[in-house]
N, C-alpha and C positions, 0 to 999 in steps of 0.2 A: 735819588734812590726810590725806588719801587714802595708805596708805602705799605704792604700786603708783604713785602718780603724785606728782608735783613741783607745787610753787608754781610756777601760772605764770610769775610772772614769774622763776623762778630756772629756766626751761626755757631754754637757751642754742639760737640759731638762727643761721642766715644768708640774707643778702640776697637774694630770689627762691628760698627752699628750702622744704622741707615739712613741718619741725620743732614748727610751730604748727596744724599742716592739722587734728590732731585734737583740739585744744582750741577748741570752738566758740566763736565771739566772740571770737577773738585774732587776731593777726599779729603778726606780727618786728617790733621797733621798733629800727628801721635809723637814731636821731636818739643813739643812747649809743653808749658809746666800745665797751663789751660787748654785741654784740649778744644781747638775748632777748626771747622773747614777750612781749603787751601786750594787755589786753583791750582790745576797740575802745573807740570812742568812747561811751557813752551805757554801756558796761556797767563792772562792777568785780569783783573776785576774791570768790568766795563765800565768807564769814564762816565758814561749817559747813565747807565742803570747797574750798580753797583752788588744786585744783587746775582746778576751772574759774572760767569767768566768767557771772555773773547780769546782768540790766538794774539800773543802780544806781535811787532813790529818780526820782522824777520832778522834782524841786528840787535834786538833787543835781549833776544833768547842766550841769556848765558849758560856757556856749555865746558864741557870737559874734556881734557886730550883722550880719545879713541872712546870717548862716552854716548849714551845715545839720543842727548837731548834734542838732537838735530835731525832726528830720523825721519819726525814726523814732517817734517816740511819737505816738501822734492824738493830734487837739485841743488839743496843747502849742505853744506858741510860745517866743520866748528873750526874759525882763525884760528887757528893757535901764533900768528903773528902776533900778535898785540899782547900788550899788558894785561886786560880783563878780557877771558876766551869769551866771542860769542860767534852766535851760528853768522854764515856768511853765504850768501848764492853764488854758487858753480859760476868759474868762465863760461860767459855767454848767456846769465843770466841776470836778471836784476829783481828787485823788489816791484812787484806790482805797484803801478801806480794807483789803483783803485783800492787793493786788498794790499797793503803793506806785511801781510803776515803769509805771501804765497809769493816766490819765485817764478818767474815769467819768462822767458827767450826775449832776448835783448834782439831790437833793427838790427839788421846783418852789417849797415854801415857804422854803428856803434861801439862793435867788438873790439878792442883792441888785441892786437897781435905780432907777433913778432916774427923775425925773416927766419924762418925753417924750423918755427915752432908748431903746435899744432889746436892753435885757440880758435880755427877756422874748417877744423874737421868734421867737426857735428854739423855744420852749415852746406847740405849736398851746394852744387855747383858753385862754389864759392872760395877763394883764396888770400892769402894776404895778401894786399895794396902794399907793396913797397915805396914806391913812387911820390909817396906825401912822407910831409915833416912827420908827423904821428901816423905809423902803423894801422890801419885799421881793415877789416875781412871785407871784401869787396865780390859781388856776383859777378860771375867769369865768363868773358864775350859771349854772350847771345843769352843770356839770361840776364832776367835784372830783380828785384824786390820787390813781393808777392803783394800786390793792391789790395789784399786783401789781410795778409799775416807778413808782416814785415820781418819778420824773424827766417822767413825762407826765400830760395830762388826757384823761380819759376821760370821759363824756356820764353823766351820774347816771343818767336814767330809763333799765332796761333792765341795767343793769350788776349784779353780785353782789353780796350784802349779807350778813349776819347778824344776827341777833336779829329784834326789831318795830319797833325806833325808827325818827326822818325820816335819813333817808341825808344824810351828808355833802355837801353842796353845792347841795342844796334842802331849804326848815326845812319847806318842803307836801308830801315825798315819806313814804313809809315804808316798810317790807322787808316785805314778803309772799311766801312761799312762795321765801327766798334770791333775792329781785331785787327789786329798787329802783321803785317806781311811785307815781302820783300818788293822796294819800290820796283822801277820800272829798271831792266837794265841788270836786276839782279837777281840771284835766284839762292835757296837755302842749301848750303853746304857745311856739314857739321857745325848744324845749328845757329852758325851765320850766314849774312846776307852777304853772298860773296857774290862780284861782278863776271856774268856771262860773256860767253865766246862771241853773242850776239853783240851786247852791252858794249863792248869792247871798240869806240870810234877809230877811224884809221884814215889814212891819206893813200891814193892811189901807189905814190912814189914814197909812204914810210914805211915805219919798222914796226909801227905797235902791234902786228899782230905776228912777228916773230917769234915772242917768246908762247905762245900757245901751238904747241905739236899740230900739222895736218890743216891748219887755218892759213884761210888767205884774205885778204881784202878787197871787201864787194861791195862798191856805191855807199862809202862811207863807214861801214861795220864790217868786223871780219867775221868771216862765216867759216863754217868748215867744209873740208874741201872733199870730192865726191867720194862716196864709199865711207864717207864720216859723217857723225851724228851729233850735235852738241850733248852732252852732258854738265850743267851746270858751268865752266870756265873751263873746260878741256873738251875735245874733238876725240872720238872712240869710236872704234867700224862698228859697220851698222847693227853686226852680226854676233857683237862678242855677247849677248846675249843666249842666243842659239847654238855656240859655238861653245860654250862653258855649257850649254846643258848637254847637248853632243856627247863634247870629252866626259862627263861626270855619267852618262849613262854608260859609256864605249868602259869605263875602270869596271861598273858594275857588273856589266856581261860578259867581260873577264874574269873577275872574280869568280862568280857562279860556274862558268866552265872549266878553269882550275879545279872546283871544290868537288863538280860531274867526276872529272880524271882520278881524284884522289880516292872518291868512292868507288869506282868502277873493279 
């Protein structure tokens, strides 16, 4: 204990005085026959120095059904599962490992979750893992868990890497010059590393490059075929570009000459 100050709770007060005013997180507790100081609600006398008051543990804090002992901490609410109510952190969150008396965002691979529940909502790109024994929220092809805040998903192609190997959350990507991009052979399509029309090896006399519309097979990779363009793993004329601005100009100067007639 602080030798200059007293245990709070052996700081004697009265009823509407100022006796507690410089112990932070206290008041009189006007409910004992001796009146003295009382840390609030949600905090407790500090182990080290006894003369103030800390925020107790986040499980620690006993609370009441629809009461507000639990306000002050984010993302806590009050178990009323158990025997003795205390505050509890929200799915998806846990007790600080540093600050036990503050709720945190839980690793996105930590979450537990269920099949078409929704404890993987708050976590943008990210879904339940069905697929394992134990359920748990998983970031969703082409994102993977932020190097930085592991509680979020952040988009693989484009983000920081290390070494040469395929980056976490695409097996087609790989780290070039500290950032994450699509290897050789593939290129980014809704956010994955999907294999191009080039990419695509073939044999003179196969089939591999049947199932790609407009593609044919040239000296080992299928290419697209004249008046087509690769677009990432499909073949598209060269022109649908020019051809959609066309049409979307040709509706407008329709429109306007309709709207000439109706004023006229």
């Amino acid at each position: 204990m602080n030798e200059d100050k007293q245990q709070v709770s052996t700081v004697v007060c009265t009823d509407g005085g100022t006796e507690c005013d410089n112990i932070m997180h206290s008041s009189c507790d006007t409910t004992t026959g001796v009146l003295k100081c009382k840390c609030n609600p949600g905090y407790e006398e500090d182990s080290v120095d006894d003369s103030s008051c800390v925020k107790k543990r986040v499980s620690d804090v006993v609370c009441t059904d629809g009461g507000t002992e639990c306000d002050d901490i984010m993302h806590s609410a009050c178990d009323t599962t158990t025997g003795v109510l205390k505050c509890k952190c929200n799915p998806g969150y846990e007790e600080d490992s540093v600050d036990d008396s503050s709720c945190v965002k839980k690793q996105v691979s930590t979450v537990v979750c269920t099949d078409g529940g929704s404890e993987c909502d708050n976590i943008m790109h990210s879904s339940c893992d069905t697929t394992t024994g134990v359920l748990k929220c998983k970031c969703n092809p082409g994102y993977k868990e932020d190097s930085v805040d592991d509680s979020s998903c952040v988009k693989t192609i484009g983000s920081g890497c290390t070494g040469t190997d395929a980056c976490s959350g695409d097996v087609n990507s790989v780290c070039e010059n500290e950032k994450c991009t699509c290897k050789d052979g593939y290129g980014e399509k809704n956010n994955v590393c999907t294999l191009t029309v080039s990419g695509t090896l073939c044999a003179e006399d196969g089939d591999e490059c049947d199932s790609i519309d407009n593609a044919v097979c040239d000296t080992g990779t299928c290419k697209c075929s004249p008046n087509f363009v690769m677009n990432v793993d499909a073949c598209v004329p060269e022109n649908t570009g020019a051809s959609t601005g066309v049409g979307a100009m040709t509706i407008v100067l329709s429109v306007f000459a309709t709207i000439q007639v109706m004023f006229r």
